[in-house]
N, CA, C and O atoms as a Tinker XYZ file with bonds, in Angstrom:
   240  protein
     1  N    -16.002000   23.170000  -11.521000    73     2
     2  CA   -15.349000   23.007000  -10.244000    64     1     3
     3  C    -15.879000   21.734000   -9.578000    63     2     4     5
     4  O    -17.082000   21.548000   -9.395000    81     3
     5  N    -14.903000   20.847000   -9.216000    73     3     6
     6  CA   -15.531000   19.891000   -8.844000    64     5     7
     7  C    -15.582000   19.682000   -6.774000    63     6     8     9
     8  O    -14.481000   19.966000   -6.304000    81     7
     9  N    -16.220000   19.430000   -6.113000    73     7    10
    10  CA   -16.657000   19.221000   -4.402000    64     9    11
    11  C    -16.668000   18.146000   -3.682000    63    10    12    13
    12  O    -17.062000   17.091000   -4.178000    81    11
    13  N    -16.366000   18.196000   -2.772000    73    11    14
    14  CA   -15.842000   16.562000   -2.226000    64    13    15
    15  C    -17.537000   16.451000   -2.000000    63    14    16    17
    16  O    -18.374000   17.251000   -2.418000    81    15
    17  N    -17.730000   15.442000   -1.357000    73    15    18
    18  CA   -19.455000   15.075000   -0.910000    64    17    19
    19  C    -19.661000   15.044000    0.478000    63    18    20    21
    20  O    -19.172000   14.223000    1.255000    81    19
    21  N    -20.573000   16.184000    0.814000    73    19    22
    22  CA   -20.786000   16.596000    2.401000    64    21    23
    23  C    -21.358000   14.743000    2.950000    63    22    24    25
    24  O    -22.299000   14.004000    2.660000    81    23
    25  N    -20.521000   14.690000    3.573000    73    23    26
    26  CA   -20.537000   13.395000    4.984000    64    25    27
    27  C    -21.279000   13.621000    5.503000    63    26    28    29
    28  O    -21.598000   14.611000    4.844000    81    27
    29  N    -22.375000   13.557000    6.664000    73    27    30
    30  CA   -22.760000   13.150000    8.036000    64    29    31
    31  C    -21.716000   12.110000    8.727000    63    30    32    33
    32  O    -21.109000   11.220000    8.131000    81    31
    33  N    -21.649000   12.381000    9.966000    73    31    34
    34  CA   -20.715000   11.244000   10.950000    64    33    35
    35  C    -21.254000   11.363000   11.905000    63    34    36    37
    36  O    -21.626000   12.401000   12.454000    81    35
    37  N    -21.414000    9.777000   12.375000    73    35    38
    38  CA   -21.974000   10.059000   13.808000    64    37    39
    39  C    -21.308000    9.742000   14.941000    63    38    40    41
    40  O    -21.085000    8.533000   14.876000    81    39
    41  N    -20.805000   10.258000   16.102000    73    39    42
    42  CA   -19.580000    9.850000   16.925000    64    41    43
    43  C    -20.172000    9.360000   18.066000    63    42    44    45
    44  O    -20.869000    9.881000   18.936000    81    43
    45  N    -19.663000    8.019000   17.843000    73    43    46
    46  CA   -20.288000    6.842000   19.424000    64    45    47
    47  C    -19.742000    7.488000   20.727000    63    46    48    49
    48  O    -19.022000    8.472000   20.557000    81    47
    49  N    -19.964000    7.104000   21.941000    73    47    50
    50  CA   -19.449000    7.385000   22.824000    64    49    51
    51  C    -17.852000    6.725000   23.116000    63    50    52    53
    52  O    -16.798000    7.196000   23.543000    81    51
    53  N    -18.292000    5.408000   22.650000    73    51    54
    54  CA   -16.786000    4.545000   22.888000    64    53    55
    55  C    -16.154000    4.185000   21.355000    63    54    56    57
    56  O    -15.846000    3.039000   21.028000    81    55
    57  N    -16.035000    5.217000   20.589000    73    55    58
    58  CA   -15.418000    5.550000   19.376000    64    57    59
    59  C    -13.958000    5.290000   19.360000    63    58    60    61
    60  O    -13.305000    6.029000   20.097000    81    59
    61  N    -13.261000    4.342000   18.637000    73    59    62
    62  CA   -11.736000    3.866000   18.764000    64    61    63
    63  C    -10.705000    5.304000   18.330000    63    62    64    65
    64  O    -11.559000    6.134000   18.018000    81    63
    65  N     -9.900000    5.700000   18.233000    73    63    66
    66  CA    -9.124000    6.855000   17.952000    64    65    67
    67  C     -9.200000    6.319000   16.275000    63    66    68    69
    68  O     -9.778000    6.986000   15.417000    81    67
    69  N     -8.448000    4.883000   15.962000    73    67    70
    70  CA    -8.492000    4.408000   14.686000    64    69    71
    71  C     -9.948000    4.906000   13.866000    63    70    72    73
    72  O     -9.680000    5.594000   12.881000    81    71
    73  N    -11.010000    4.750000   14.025000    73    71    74
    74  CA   -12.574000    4.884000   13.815000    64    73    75
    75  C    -12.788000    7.000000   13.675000    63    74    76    77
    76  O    -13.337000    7.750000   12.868000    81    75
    77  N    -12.091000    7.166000   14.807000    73    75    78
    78  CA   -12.289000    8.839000   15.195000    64    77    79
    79  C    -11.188000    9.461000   13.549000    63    78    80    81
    80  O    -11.509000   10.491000   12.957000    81    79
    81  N    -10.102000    8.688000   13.151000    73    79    82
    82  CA    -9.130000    9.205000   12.576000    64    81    83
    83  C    -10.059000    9.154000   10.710000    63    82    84    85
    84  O    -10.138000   10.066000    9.887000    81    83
    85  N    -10.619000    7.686000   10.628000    73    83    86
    86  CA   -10.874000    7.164000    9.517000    64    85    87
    87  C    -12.354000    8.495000    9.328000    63    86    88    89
    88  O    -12.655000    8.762000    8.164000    81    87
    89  N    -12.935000    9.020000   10.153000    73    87    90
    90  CA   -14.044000   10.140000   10.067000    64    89    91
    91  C    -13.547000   11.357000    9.921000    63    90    92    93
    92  O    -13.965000   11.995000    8.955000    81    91
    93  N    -12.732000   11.876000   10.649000    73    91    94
    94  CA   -12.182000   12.854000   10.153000    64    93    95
    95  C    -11.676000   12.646000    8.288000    63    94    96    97
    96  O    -11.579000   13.634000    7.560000    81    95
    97  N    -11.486000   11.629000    7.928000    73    95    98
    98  CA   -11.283000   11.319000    6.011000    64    97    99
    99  C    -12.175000   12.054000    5.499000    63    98   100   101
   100  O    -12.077000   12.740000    4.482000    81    99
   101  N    -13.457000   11.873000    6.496000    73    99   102
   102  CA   -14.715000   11.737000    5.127000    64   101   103
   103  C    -15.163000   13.475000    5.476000    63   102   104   105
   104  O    -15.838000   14.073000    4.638000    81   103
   105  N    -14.791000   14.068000    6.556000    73   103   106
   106  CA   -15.845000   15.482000    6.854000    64   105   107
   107  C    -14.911000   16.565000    6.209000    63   106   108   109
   108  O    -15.671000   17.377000    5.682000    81   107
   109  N    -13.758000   16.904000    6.033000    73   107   110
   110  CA   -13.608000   17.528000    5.293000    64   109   111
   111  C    -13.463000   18.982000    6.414000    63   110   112   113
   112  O    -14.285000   19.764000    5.936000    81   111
   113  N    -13.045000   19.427000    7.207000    73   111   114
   114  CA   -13.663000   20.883000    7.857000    64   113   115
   115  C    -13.031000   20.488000    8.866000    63   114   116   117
   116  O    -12.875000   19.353000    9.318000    81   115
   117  N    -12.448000   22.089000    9.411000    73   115   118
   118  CA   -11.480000   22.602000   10.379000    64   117   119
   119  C    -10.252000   21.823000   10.753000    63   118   120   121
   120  O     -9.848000   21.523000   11.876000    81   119
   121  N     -9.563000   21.465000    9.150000    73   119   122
   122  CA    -8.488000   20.436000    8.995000    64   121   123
   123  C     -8.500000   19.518000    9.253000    63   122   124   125
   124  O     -7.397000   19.078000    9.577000    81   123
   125  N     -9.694000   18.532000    9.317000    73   123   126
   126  CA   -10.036000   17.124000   10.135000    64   125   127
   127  C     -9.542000   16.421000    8.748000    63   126   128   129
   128  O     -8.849000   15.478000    9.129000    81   127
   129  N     -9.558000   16.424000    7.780000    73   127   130
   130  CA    -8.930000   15.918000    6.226000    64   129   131
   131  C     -7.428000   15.904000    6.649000    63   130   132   133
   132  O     -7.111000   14.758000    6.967000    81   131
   133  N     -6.534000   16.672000    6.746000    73   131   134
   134  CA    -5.024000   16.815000    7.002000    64   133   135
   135  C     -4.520000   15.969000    8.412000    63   134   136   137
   136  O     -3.460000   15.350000    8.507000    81   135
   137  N     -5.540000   16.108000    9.457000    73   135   138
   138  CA    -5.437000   15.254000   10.320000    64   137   139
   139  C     -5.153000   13.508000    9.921000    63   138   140   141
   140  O     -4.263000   12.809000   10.404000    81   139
   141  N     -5.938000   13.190000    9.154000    73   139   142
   142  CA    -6.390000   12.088000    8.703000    64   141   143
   143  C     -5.112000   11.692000    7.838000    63   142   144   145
   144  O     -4.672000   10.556000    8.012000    81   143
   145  N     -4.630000   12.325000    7.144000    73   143   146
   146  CA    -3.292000   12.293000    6.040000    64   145   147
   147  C     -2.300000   11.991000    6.768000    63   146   148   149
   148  O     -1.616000   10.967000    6.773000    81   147
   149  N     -2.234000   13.015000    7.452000    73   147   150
   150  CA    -1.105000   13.076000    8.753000    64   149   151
   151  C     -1.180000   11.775000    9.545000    63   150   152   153
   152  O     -0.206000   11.022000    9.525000    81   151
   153  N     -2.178000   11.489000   10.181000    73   151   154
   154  CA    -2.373000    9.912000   10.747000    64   153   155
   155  C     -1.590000    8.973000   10.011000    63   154   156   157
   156  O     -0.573000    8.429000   10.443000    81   155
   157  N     -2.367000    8.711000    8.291000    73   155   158
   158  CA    -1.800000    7.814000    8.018000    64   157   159
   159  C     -0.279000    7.755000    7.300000    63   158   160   161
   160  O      0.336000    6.999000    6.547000    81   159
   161  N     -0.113000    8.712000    7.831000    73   159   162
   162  CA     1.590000    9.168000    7.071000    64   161   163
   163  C      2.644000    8.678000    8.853000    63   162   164   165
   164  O      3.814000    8.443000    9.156000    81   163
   165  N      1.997000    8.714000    9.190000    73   163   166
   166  CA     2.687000    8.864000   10.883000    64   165   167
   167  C      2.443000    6.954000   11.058000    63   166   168   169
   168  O      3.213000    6.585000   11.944000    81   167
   169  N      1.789000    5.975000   10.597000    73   167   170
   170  CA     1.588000    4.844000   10.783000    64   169   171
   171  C      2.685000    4.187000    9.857000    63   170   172   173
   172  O      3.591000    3.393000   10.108000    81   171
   173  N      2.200000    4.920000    8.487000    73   171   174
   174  CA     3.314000    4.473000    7.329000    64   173   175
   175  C      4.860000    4.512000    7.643000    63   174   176   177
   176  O      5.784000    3.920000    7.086000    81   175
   177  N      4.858000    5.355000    8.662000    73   175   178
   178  CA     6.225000    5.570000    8.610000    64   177   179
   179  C      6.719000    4.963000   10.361000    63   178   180   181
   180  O      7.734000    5.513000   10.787000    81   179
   181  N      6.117000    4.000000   11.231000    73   179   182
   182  CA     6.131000    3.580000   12.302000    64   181   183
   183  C      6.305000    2.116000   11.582000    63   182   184   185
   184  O      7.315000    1.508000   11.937000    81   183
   185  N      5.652000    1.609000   10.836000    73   183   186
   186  CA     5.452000    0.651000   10.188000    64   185   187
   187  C      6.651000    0.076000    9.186000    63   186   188   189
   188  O      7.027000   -1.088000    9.049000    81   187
   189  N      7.054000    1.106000    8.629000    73   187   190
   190  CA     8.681000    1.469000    7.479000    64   189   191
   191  C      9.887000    1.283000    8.610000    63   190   192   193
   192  O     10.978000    0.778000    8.348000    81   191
   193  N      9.524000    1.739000    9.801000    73   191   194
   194  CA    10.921000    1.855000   10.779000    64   193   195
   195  C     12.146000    2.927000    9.713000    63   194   196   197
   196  O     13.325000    2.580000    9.631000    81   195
   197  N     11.774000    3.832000    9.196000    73   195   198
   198  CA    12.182000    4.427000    8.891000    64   197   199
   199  C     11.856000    6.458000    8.662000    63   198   200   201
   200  O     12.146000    7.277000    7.790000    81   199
   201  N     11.092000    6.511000   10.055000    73   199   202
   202  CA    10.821000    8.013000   10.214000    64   201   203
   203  C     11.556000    8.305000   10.851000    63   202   204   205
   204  O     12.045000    7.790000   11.857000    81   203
   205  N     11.856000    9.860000    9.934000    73   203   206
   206  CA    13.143000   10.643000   11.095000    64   205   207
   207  C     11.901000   11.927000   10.764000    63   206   208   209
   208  O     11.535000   12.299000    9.650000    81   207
   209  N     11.440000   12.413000   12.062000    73   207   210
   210  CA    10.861000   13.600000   12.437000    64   209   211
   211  C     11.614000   15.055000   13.115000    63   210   212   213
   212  O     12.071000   15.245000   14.242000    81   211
   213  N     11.532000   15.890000   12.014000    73   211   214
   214  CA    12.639000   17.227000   12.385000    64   213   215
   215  C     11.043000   18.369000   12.527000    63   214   216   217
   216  O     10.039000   18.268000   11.822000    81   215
   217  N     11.247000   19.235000   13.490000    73   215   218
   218  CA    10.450000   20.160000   13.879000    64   217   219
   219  C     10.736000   21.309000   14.047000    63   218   220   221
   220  O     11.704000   21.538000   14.772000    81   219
   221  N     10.071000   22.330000   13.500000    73   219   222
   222  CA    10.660000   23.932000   14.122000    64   221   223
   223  C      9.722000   24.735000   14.431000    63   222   224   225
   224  O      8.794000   24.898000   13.638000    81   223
   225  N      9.751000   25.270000   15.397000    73   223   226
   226  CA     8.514000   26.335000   16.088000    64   225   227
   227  C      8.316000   27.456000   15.530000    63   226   228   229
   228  O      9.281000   28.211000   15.424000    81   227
   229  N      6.955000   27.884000   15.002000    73   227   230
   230  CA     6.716000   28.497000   14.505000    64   229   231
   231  C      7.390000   29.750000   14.350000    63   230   232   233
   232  O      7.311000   30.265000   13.235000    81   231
   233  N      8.100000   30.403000   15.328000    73   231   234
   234  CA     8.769000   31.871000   15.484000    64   233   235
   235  C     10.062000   31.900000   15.566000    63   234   236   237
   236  O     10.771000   32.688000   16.192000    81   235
   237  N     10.459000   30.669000   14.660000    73   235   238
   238  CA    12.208000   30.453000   13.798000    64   237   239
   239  C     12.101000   31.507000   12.455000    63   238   240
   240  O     13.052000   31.618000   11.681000    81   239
């Protein structure tokens, strides 16, 4: 079985959101990894000019 590698991060006070997003990559825990995916899927696609975002609430 192979394990990602436990991080330490240390969070500045005046920490950029960009900086806050790229740490959540490395820790791995309470979906801060999916956050991070999600970020850069949400740039990729601001960047493409080609996101169409469809949403449905959970109790559809």
């Amino acid at each position: 079985m192979e394990y990602e590698e436990v991080t330490d991060v240390i969070i500045r006070k005046n920490l950029r959101v960009s900086e806050l997003i790229e740490l959540y990559s490395k820790i791995h825990g309470f979906n801060a990894s999916h956050i991070s995916v999600a970020a850069k899927i949400l740039v990729e696609g601001i960047k493409n000019s080609d996101l169409r975002f469809l949403a449905f609430t959970g109790n559809l």
